[in-house]
C-alpha positions as CSV (number, residue, x, y, z in Angstrom):
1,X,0.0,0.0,0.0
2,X,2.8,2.2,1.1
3,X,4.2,1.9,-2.4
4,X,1.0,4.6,-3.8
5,X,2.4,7.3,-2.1
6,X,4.7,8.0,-4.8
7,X,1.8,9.2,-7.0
8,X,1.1,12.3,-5.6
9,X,5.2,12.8,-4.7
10,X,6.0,11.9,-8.4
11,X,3.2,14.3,-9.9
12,X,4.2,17.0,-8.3
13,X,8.3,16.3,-8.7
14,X,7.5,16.0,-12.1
15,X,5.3,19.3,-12.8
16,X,7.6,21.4,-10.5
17,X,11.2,19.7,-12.0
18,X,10.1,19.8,-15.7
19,X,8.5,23.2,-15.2
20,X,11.3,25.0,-13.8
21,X,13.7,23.3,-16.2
22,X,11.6,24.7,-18.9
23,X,12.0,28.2,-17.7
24,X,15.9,27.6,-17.1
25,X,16.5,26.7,-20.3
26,X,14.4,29.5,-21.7
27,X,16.1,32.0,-19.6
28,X,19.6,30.5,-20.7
29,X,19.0,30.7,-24.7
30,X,17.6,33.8,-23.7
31,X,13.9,33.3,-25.2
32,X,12.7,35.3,-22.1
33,X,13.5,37.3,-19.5
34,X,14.4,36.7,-16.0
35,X,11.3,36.7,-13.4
36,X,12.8,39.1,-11.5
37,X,13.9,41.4,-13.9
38,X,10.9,43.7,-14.5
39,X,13.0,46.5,-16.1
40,X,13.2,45.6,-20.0
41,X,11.6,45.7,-23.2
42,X,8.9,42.9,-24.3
43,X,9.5,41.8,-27.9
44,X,5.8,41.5,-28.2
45,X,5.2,45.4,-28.1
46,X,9.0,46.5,-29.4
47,X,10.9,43.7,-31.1
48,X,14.6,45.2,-30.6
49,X,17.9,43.5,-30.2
50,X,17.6,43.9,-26.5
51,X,14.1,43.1,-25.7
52,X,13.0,39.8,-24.6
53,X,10.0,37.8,-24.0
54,X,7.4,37.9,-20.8
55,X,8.5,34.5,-18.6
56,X,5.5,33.2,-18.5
57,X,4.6,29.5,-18.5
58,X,3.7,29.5,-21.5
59,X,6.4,31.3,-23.4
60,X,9.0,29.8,-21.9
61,X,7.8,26.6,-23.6
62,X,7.8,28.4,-26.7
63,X,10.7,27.9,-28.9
64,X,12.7,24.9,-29.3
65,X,15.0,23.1,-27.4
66,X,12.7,23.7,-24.5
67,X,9.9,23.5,-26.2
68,X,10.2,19.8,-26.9
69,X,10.8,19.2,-23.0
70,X,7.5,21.3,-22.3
71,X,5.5,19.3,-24.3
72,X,6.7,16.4,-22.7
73,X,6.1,17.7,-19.5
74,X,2.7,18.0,-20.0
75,X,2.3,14.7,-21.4
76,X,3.6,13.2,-18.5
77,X,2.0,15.8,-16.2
78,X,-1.0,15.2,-17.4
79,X,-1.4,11.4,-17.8
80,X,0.2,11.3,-13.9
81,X,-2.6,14.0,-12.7
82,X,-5.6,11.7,-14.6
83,X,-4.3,8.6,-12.4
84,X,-4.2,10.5,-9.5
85,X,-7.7,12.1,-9.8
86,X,-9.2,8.5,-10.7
87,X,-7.4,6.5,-7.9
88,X,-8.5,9.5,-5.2
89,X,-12.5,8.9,-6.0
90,X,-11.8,5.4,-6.2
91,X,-10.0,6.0,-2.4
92,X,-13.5,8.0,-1.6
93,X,-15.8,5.2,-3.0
94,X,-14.6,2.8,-1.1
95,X,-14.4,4.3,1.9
96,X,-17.0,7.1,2.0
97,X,-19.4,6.1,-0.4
98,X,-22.1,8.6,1.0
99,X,-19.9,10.9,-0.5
100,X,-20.1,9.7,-4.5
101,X,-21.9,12.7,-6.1
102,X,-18.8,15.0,-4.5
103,X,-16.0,12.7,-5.5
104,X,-17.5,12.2,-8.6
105,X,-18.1,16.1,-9.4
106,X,-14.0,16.3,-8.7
107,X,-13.5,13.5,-10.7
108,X,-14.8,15.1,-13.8
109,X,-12.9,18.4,-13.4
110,X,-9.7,16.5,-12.7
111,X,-10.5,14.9,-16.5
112,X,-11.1,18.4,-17.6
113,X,-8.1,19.7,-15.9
114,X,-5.8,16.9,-17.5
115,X,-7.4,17.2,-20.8
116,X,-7.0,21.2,-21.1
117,X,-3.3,20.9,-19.8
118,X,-2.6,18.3,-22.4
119,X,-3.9,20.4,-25.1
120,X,-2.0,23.5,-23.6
121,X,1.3,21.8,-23.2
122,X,1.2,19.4,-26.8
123,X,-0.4,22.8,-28.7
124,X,2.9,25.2,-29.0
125,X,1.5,28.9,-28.5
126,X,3.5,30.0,-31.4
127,X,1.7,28.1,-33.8
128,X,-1.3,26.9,-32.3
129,X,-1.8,29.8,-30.1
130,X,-5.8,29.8,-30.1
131,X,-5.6,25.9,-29.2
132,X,-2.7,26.5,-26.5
133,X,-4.7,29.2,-24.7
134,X,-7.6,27.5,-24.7
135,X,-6.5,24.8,-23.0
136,X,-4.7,26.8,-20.4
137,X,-7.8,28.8,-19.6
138,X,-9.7,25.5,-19.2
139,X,-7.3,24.0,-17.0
140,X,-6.8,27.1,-14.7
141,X,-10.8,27.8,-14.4
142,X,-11.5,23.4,-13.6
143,X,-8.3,23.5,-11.1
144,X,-10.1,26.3,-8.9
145,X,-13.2,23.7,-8.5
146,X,-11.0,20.7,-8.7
147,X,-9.4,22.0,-5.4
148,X,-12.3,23.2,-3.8
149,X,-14.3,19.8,-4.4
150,X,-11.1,18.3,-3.2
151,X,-11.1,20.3,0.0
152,X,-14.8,19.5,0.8
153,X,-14.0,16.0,0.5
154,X,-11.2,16.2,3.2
155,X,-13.9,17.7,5.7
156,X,-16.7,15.0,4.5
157,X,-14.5,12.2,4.2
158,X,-11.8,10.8,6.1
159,X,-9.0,9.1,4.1
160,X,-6.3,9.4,6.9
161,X,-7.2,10.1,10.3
162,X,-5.2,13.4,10.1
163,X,-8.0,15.3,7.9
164,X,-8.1,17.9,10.7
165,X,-4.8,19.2,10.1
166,X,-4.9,18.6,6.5
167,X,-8.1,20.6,6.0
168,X,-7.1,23.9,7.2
169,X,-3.9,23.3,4.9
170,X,-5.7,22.8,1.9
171,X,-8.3,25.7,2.7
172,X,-5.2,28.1,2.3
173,X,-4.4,26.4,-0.8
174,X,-7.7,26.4,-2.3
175,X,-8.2,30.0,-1.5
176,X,-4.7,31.1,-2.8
177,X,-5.3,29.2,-5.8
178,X,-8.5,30.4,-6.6
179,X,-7.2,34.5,-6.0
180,X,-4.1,33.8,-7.8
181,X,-6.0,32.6,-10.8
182,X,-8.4,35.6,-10.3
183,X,-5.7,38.2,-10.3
184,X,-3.7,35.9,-13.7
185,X,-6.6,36.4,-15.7
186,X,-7.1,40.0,-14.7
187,X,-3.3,40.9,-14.9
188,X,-3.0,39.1,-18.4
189,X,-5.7,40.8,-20.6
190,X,-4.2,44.4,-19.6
191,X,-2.2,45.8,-22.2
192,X,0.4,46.9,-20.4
193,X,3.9,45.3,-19.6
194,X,4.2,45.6,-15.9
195,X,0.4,43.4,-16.0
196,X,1.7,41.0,-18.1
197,X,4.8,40.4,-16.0
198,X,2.8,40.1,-13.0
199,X,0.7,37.7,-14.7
200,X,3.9,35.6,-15.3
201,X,4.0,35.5,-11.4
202,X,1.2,34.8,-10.5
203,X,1.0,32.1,-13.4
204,X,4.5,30.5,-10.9
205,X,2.6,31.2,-8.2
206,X,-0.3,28.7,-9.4
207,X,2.6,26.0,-10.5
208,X,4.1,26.1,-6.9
209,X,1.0,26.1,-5.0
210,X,-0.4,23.3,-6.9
211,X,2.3,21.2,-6.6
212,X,2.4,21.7,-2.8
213,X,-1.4,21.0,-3.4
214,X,-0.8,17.6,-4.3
215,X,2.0,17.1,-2.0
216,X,-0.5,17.3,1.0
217,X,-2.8,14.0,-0.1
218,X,0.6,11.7,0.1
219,X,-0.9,10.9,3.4
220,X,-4.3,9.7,2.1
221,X,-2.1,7.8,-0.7
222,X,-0.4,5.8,1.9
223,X,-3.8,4.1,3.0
224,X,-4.8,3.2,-0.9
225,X,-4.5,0.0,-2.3
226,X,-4.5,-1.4,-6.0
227,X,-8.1,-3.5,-4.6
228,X,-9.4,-0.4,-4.6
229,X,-9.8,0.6,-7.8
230,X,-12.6,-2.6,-8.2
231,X,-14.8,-0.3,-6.6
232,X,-14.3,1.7,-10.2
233,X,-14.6,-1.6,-12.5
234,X,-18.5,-2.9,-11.3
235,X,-20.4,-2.8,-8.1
236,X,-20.0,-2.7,-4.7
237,X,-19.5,-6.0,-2.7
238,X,-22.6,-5.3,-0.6
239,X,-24.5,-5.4,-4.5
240,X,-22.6,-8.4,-5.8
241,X,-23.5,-10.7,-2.4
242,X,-27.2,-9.4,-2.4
243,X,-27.1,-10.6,-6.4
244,X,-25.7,-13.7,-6.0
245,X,-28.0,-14.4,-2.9
């Protein structure tokens, strides 16, 4: 059982390694500029020798070599997030079946989230850029409810025994998520550079706090087991005995 915490640990290694790596090796072929630079010119309204590119998520994934390591990310990033959503409402069925309408609300906006990041990371924004940004804008708006459904599950179900210091954790997550994404989608339709570079932050600041997101449920993942995911293939075993009966 032990073995299933990797899943969330992997996930987030994963997103947060191949993320960052993006963004280094953006910064070094200098396809954008530094987050805490804010002093330069943006090649998108002045296309000088010196200017450089906003560092968001996004752009940084833009051009190759990173690019190919982006869309790989997201591949990756995105499978690993659809196996974690699946085998956490598998977890809740089991356990706290009262509960199926919730986990299975979360369920489907984990699908969504891991279908729009797909499409964002696999659809460069150079030339798929309608496609790209859709995806992102899907995955952003799902992961607000995907953490808040997740969050109400923690109160309504326990999966641990420790959901009382794990709840108030993922309350400040939730909400920071939810105002970060808020103030990124405010920030990033001003036409202004400052906005746009604060975008790019708060775009980082969604990355991290996810990842630490899915860091916190390595504690439920330590009470899951492979069995579990039965629960997902056909009835309960209450329903199969009262069948066969």
């Amino acid at each position: 059982m032990a073995c299933w915490v990797l899943l969330p640990i992997l996930l987030a290694a994963v997103s947060f390694i191949g993320s960052w790596a993006v963004y280094g090796l953006a910064l070094f072929h200098n396809h954008v500029c530094s987050l805490s630079n804010w002093d330069y010119q943006d090649c998108y309204y002045n296309a000088t020798e010196d200017c450089c590119n906003v560092p968001t998520i996004s752009t940084s994934g833009k051009n190759a070599p990173e690019s190919y390591l982006f869309a790989a990310t997201a591949s990756a990033g995105s499978f690993l997030f659809l196996v974690f959503t699946v085998c956490h409402h598998a977890h809740v069925m089991e356990r706290c079946h009262s509960q199926a309408l919730l986990s299975k609300a979360a369920l489907v906006f984990g699908c969504v989230v891991a279908a729009g990041a797909f499409m964002a990371g696999n659809c460069n924004p150079g030339d798929l850029t309608v496609l790209h940004y859709l995806g992102a804008a899907i995955s952003f708006v799902s992961l607000c409810f995907f953490t808040l459904l997740m969050t109400l599950l923690t109160r309504k179900c326990s999966l641990s025994g420790l959901d009382f210091l794990l709840y108030p954790v993922r309350i400040a997550s939730t909400t920071i998520q939810v105002i970060a994404t808020i103030s990124y989608c405010i920030c990033f339709v001003k036409d202004d550079h400052v906005y746009i570079h604060l975008a790019a932050v708060f775009e980082w600041i969604l990355s991290v706090n996810l990842e630490l997101f899915e860091l916190s449920f390595v504690v439920e993942f330590y009470y899951f087991s492979s069995s579990m995911l039965s629960v997902l293939l056909g009835k309960r075993d209450e329903e199969k005995a009262l069948i066969l009966s």
